[in-house]
C-alpha positions as CSV (number, residue, x, y, z in Angstrom):
1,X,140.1,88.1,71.1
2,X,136.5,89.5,71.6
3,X,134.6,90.4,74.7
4,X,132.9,87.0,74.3
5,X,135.7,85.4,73.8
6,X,137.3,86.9,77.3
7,X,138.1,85.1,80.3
8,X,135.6,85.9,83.5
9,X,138.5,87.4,85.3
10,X,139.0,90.3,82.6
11,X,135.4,90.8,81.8
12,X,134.5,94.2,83.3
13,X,132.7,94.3,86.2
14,X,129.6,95.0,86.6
15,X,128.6,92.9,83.3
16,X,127.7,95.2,80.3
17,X,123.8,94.7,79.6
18,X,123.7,94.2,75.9
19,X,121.2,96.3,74.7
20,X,121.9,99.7,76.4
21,X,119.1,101.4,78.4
22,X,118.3,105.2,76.6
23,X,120.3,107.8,78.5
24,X,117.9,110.6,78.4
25,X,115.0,111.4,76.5
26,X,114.9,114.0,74.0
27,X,112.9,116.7,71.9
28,X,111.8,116.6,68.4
29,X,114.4,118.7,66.2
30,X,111.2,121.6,66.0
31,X,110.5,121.2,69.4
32,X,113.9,121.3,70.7
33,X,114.8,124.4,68.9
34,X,111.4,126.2,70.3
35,X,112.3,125.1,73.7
36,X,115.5,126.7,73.5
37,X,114.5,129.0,72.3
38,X,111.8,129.8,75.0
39,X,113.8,128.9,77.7
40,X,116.2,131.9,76.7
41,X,113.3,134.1,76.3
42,X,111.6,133.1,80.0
43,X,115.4,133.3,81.4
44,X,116.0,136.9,80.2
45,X,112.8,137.5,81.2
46,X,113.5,136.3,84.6
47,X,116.8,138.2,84.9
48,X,114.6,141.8,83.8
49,X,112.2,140.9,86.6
50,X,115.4,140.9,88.8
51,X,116.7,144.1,88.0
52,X,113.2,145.8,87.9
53,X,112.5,144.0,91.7
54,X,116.2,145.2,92.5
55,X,115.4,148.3,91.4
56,X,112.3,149.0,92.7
57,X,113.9,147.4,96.5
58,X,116.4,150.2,96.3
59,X,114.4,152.9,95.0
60,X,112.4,152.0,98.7
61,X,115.7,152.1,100.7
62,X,116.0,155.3,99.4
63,X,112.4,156.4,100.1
64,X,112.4,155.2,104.1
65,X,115.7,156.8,104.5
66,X,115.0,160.0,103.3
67,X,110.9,160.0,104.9
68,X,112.9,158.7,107.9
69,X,115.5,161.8,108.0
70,X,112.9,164.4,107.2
71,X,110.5,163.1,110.3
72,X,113.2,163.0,112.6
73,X,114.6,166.4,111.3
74,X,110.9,167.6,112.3
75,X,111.1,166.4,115.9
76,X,109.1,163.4,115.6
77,X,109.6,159.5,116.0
78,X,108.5,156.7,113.2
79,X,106.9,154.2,114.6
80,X,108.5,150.9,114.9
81,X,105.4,149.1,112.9
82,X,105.6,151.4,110.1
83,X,109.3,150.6,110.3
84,X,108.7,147.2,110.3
85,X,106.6,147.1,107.4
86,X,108.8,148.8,105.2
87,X,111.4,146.5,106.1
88,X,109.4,143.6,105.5
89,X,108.4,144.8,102.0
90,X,112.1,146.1,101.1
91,X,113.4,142.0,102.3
92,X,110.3,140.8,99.5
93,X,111.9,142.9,96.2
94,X,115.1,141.7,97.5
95,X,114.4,138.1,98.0
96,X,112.3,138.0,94.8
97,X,115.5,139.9,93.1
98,X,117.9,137.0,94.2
99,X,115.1,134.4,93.2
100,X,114.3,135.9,89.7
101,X,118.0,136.1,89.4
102,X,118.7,132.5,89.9
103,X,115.9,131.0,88.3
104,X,116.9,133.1,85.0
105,X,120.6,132.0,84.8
106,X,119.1,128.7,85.7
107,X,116.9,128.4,82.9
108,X,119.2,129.7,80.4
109,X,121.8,127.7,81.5
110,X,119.6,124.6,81.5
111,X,118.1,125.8,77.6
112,X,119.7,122.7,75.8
113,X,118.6,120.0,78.5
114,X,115.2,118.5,78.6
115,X,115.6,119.0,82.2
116,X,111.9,120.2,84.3
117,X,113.7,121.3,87.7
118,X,114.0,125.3,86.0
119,X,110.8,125.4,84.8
120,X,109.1,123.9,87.7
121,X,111.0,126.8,89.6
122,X,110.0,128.9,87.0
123,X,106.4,128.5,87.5
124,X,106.5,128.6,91.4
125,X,108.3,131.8,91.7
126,X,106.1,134.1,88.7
127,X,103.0,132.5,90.4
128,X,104.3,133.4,93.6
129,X,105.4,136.7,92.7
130,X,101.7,137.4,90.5
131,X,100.0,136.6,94.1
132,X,101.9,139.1,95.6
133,X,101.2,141.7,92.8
134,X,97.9,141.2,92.9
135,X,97.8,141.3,96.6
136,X,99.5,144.6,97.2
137,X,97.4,146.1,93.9
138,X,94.3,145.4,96.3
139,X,95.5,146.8,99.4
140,X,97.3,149.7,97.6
141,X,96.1,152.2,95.1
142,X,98.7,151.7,92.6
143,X,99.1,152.9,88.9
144,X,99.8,151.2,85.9
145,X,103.4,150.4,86.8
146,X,102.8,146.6,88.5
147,X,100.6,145.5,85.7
148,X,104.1,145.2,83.5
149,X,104.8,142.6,86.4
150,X,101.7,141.1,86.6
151,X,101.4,140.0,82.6
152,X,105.1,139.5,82.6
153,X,104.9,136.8,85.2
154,X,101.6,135.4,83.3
155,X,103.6,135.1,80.3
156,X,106.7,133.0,82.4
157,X,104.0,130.8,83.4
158,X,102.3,130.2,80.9
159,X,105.9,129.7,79.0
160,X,106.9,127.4,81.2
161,X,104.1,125.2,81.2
162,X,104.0,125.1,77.3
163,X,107.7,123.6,77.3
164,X,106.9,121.0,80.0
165,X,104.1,119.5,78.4
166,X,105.9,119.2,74.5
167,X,106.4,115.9,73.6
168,X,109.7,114.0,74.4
169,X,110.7,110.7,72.4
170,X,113.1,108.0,73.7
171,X,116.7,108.0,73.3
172,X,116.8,105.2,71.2
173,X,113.6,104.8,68.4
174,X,113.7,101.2,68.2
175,X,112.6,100.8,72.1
176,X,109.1,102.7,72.0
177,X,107.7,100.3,74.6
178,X,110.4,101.5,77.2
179,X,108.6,104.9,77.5
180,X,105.0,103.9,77.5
């Protein structure tokens, strides 16, 4: 007997739609290979942005502690402002560290899918953290060491906005007009 041929009662419920509606949309086979590609290459580059912001958060625990020791060992107080500060830019590298690291495993995990949520992350957290770079090269005399950072989280963005604007085609090729 065929499922036309069923009674009502055994039908299954809710009724089957008979032409079926496109899952997801996909990549060309030459754009789904470069996005995969890409989105392993901004996810590893994510994940060295961690490490480096790690990094550079402990290499200032170290600092404070040590400038901290030696002006108490001279008999003097640090102020609670210059404290403060130094806190406040330690808790940045260490929330950017967490961020980069999540947004990295994210994308690389998410480098098969079509999906925009990683990149979208992506592009908020490099331009967030390029801001910030460019903020404390203005108020700081700094060498040649942020600029790494600076074109590095360029390059995310600018990665990031090249795989969200390829091309996707329907699921199914025979219903165009479902995606225009």
């Amino acid at each position: 007997m065929s499922y036309d041929q069923q009674p009502p009662h055994q039908q299954p419920w809710p009724a089957q739609p008979a032409a079926p509606w496109p899952a997801a949309e996909t990549l060309l086979p030459q754009d789904a290979e470069k996005s995969r590609r890409w989105r392993l290459l901004l996810g590893c580059s994510s994940l060295f942005l961690a490490l480096a912001s790690g990094f550079y958060a402990s290499m200032n625990i170290a600092s404070v502690i040590g400038a901290t020791r030696a002006i108490e060992a001279a008999g003097r107080y640090v102020p609670a402002s210059a404290m403060a500060l130094a806190a406040a830019i330690i808790g940045v590298f260490c929330v950017l560290a967490l961020a980069y690291a999540g947004v990295g495993a994210w994308n690389i995990a998410a480098r098969r899918s079509t999906a925009r949520a990683p990149l979208i992350a992506a592009i908020v957290l490099a331009g967030a953290a390029f801001l910030l770079i460019v903020f404390y090269m203005a108020t700081r005399s700094t060498g040649g060491f942020q600029l790494g950072g600076l074109a590095l989280n360029a390059l995310i963005v600018s990665w990031a906005v090249i795989i969200l604007r390829m091309k996707k085609t329907p699921a199914y090729p025979a219903a165009t007009h479902w995606t225009s």
